[in-house]
C-alpha positions in Angstrom: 16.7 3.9 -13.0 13.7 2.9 -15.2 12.2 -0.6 -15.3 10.4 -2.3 -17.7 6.2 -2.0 -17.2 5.0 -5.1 -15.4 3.1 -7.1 -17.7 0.7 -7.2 -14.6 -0.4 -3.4 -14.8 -3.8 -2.1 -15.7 -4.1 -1.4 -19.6 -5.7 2.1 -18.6 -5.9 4.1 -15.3 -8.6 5.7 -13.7 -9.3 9.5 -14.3 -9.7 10.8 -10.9 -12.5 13.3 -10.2 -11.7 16.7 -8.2 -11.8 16.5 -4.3 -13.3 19.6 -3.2 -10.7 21.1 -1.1 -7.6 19.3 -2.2 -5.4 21.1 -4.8 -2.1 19.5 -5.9 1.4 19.7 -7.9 4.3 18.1 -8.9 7.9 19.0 -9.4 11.2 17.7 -9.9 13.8 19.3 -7.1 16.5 16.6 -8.1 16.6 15.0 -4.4 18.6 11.9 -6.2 18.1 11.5 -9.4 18.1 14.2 -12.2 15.1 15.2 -14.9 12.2 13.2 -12.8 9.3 14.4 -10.5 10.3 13.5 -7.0 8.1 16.1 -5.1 4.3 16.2 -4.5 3.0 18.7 -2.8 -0.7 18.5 -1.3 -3.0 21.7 -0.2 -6.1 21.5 1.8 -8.4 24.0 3.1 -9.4 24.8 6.4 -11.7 22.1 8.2 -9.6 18.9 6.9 -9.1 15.9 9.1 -6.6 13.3 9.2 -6.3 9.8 10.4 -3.1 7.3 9.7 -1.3 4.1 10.5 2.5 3.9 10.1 4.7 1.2 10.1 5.5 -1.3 12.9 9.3 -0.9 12.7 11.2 -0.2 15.4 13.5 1.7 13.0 11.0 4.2 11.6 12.1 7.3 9.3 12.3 10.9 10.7 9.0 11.7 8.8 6.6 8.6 10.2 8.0 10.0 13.8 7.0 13.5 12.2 3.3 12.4 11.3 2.7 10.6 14.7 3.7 13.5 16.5 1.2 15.7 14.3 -1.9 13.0 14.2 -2.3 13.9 17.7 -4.4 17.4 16.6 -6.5 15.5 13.9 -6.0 19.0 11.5 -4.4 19.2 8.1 -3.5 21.7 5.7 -0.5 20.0 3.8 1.0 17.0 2.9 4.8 17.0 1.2 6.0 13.3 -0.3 9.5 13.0 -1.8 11.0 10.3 -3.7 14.9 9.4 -4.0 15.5 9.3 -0.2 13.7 7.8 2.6 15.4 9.6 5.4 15.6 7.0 7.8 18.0 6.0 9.8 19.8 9.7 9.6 19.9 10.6 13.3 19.0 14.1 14.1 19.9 15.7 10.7 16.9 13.7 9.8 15.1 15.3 12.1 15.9 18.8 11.5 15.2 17.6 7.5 11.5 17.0 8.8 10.9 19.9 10.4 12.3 22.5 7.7 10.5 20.4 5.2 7.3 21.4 7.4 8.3 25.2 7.8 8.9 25.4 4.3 5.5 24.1 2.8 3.5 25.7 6.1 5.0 29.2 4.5 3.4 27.8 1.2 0.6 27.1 2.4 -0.2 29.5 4.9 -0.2 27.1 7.7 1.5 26.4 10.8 4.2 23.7 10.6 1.4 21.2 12.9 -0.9 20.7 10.2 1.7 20.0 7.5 2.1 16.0 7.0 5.6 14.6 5.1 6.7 11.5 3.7 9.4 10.3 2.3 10.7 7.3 0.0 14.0 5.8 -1.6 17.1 5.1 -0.2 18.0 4.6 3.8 20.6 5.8 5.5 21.5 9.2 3.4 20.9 12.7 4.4 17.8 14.5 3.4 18.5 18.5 2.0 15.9 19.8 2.9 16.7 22.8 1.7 16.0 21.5 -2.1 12.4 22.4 -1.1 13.0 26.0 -0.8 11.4 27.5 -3.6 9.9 24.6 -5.3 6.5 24.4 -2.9 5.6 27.8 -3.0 6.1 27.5 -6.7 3.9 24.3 -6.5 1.4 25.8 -4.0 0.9 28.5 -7.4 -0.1 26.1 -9.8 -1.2 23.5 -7.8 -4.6 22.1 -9.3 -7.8 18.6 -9.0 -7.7 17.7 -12.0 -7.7 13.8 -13.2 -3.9 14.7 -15.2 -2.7 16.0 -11.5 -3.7 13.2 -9.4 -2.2 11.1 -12.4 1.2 13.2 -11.8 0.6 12.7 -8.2 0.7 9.0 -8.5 3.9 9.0 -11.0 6.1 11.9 -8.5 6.0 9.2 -5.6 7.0 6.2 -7.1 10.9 4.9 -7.1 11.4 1.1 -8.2 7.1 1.5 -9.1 6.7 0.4 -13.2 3.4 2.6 -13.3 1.3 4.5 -11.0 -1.2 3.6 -8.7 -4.4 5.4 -8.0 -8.2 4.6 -7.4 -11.3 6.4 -7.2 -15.0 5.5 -5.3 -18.1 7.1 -4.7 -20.7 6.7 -1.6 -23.3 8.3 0.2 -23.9 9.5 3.7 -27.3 9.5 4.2 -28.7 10.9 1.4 -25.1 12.8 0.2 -22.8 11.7 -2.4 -19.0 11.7 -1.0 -15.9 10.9 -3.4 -12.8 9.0 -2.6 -9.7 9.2 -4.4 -6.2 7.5 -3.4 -2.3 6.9 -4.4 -0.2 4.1 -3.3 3.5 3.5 -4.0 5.3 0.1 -3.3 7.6 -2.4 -5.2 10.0 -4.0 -3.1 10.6 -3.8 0.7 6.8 -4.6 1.0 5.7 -6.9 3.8 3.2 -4.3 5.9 2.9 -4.6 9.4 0.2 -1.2 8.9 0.4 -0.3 5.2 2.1 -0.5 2.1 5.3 1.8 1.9 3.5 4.9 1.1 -0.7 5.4 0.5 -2.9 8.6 1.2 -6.3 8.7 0.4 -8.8 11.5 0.4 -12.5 12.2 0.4 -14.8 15.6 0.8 -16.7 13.8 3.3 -17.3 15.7 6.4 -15.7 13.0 9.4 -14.0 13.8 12.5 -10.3 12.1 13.1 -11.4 9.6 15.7 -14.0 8.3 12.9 -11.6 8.3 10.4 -9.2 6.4 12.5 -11.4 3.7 13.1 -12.5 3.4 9.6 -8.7 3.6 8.4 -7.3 0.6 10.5 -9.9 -1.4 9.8 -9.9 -1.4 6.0 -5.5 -2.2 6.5 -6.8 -5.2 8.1 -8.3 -6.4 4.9 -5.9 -4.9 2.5 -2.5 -3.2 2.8 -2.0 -6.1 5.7 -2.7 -8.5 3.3 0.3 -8.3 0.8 3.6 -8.8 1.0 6.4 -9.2 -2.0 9.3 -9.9 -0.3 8.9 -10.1 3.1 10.7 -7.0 4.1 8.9 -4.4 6.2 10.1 -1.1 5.2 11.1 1.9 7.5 8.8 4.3 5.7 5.1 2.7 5.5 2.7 5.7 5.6 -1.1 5.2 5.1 -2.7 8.3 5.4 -6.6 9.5 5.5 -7.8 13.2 5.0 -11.1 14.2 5.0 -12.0 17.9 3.9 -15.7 18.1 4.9 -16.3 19.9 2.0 -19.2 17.2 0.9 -22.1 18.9 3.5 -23.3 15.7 4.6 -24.5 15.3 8.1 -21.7 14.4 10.7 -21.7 11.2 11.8 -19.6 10.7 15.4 -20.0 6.8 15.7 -18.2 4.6 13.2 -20.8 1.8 13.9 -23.3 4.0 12.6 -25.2 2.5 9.8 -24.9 5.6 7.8 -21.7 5.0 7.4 -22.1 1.8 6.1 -21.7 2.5 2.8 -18.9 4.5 3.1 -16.7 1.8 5.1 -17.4 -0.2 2.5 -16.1 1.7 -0.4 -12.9 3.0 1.5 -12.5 -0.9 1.9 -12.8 -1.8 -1.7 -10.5 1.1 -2.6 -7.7 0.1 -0.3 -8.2 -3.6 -1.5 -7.4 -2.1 -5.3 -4.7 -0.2 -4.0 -3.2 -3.4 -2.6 -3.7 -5.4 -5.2 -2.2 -3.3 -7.3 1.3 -3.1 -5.3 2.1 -6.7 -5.6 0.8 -6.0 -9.1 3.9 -4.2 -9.6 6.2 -6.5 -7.2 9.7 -5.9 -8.3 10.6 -8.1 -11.3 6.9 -9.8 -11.2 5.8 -11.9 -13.5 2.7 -13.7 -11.9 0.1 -12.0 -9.6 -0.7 -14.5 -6.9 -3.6 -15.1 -4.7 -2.8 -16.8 -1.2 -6.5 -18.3 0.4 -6.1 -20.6 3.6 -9.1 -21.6 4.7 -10.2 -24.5 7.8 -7.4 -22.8 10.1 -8.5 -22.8 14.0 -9.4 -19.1 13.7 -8.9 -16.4 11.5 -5.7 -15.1 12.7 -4.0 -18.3 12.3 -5.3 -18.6 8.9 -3.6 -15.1 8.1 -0.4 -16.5 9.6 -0.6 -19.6 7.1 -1.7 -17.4 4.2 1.7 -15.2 5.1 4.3 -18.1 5.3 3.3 -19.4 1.8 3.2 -16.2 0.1 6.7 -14.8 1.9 8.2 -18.5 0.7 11.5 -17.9 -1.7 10.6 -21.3 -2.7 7.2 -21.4 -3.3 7.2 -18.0 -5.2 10.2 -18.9 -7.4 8.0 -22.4 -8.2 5.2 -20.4 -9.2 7.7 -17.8 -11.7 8.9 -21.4 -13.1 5.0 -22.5 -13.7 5.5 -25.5 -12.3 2.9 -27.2 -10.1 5.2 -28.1 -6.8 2.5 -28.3 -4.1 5.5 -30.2 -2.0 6.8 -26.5 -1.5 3.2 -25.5 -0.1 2.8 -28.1 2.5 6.8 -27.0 3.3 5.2 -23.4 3.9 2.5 -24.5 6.0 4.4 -26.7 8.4 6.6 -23.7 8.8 3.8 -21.2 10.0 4.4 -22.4 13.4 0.7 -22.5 13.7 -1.8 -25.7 14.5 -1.8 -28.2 11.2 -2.5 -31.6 10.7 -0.5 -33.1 7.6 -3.2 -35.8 7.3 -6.2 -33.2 7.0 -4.7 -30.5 4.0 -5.7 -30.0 1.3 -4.1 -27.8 -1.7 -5.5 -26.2 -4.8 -3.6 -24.5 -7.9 -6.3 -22.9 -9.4 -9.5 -24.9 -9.2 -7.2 -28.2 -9.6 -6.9 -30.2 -6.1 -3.4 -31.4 -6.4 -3.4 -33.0 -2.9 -5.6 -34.3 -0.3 -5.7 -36.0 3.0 -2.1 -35.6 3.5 -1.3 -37.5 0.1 -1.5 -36.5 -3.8 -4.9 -36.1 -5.6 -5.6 -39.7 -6.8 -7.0 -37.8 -9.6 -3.6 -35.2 -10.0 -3.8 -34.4 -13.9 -0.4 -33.0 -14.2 -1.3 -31.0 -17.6 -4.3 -29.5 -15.9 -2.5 -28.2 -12.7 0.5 -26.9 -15.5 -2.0 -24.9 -17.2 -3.0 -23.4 -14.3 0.5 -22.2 -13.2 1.1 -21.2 -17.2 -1.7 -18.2 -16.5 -0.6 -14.4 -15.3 -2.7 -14.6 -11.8 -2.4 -17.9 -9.7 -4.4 -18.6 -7.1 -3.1 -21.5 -4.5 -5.9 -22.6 -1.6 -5.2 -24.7 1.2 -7.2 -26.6 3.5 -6.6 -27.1 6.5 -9.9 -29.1 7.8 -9.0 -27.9 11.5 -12.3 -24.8 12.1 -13.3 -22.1 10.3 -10.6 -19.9 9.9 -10.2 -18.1 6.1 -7.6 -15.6 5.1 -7.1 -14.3 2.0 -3.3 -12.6 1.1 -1.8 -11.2 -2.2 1.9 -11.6 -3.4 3.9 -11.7 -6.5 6.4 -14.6 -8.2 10.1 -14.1 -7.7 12.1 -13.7 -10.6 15.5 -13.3 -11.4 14.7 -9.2 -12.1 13.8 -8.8 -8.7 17.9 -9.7 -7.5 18.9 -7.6 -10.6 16.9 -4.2 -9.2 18.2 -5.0 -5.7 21.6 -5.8 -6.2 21.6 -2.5 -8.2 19.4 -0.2 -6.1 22.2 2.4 -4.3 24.1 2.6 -7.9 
């Protein structure tokens, strides 16, 4: 099924530079639907490292069990993503599906099945042929190119209920060496990370061991793919992967702490932060980009907990796709939390319009004001909670009727 393009995507996307060492294709192997791309199919050379963090459910897919097993030897030559069908929840059939999945592009790649990385997307609960692959990656692993149209492609093949791709590009240094970034994301619906968003991989010709690029990795998710939700659903699938090709010949750096490395963290950071962004972006049936701030929480993670509630909140995201100022529904959200509040201390925003304060409304509420503030595509509601210094920052989506209309038709 198509969807209308949110009116929240980017007018243009990014051309992607080349990655030295990363080649890529695309092809359509009809795993569900007919006459769409549903495969990518990822090449890199000898020398590439891998980091990742996978979703927090205890009912993950066959291929997040698949990557986790693999992480463990830090080398990659090959990542395969499908679209259509999530395989999860498919028992061991799933699990053969991974593994001839990996045989399969490891022959295409001249690899051994270890090094070869797979994620999968779409429905759960149906059985993965895997044998749709035969064929199609060792025709892809022919024509597989790093140019701007095939990370473009890249982005598209991946997507399901997506409106329009998702990709982002950075550049740093390492000492005195410039290192490129590049990264895909995929999410719509099902999107409340406990890790990641549904599925992410990112790569750079930087030369970085595994345990460096682990550290790096979780700690951007912190700040980003942790940070958005659009319905409150963790899915099965969430994949966020790293690769590092080494191809950049800047010195190696073995500490993460190391201020060489500054730069870099910083401009994985930003680029995972975009990627985010971009997901609840394309929130399933999304109207309004929204931007969740709690601030004066007892510590940070209770902050992130607030932040959460009001942004996962049927109530307040459907008040926000109606325009209509209800801070009422806010202070509903923070009370829920189930974290320390004082009704007689918060304070809430719409914008840069203080609707409430001290427990009470705004003595100086200007309904029109705080109307035009809800009438604008990106909303951003702050509260106060005058307890310590606590901040969080999260990113969600209104809820429209669309989003019931894509659901309620998802399996047909």
């Amino acid at each position: 099924m198509s969807h209308p393009v949110s009116p929240l995507a980017l007018q243009t996307y990014p051309d992607l530079p080349p990655i030295a060492g990363v080649r890529l294709a695309t092809a359509q192997a009809g795993i569900r639907y007919k006459g769409r791309t549903d495969v990518l199919f990822l090449l890199m050379e000898p020398g590439t490292r891998a980091a990742g963090v996978f979703t927090r459910s205890k009912c993950p897919s066959a291929a997040v069990d698949w990557c986790r097993e693999q992480l463990g030897g830090g080398a990659a030559r090959a990542l395969v993503v499908n679209s259509g069908n999530a395989n999860a929840f498919t028992g061991l059939k799933g699990r053969e599906a991974v593994a001839r999945t990996a045989a399969i592009a490891a022959r295409a790649a001249g690899c051994a099945p270890e090094e070869v990385f797979v994620a999968s997307t779409g429905v759960i609960g149906e059985p993965l042929d895997a044998g749709k692959f035969e064929g199609v990656l060792e025709d892809c692993a022919g024509r597989a190119g790093s140019g701007a149209s095939h990370w473009t492609e890249a982005a598209r093949a991946i997507m399901t209920t997506d409106t329009f791709p998702k990709l982002a590009t950075r550049r740093a240094r390492i000492g005195d060496t410039e290192v490129t970034l590049n990264g895909i994301a995929k999410g719509a619906g099902m999107i409340a990370p406990d890790m990641a968003t549904m599925l992410s991989f990112v790569f750079t010709d930087a030369v970085l061991d595994a345990p460096v690029l682990q550290h790096l990795l979780a700690r951007g998710t912190r700040q980003s793919f942790n940070c958005v939700t659009i319905d409150g659903d963790t899915s099965t699938s969430d994949t966020l992967m790293l690769f590092a090709t080494a191809k950049a010949g800047n010195a190696p750096v073995a500490d993460p702490a190391n201020p060489r490395l500054a730069a870099f963290a910083a401009a994985l950071d930003d680029l995972l932060i975009e990627l985010a962004q971009l997901v609840a972006r394309d929130g399933e049936g999304a109207r309004k980009f929204v931007t969740v701030e709690a601030e004066g929480a007892v510590d940070d993670a209770s902050a992130h907990r607030i932040a959460l509630s009001i942004a996962n909140s049927p109530l307040v995201k459907t008040a926000v796709a109606g325009e209509d100022a209800n801070w009422g529904r806010v202070v509903m959200a923070v009370g829920k939390a189930g974290e320390p509040a004082d009704r007689d201390r918060l304070a809430i925003w719409f914008g840069d319009v203080r609707v409430a304060v001290a427990g009470a409304r705004d003595p100086a509420y200007d309904e029109a004001a705080a109307s035009a503030v809800m009438q604008r595509p990106e909303v951003t509601i702050r509260v106060d909670l005058g307890l310590g210094t606590g901040r969080a920052r999260v990113w969600t989506c209104d809820l429209t009727k669309a989003y019931v209309e894509i659901n309620g038709d998802y399996r047909s």
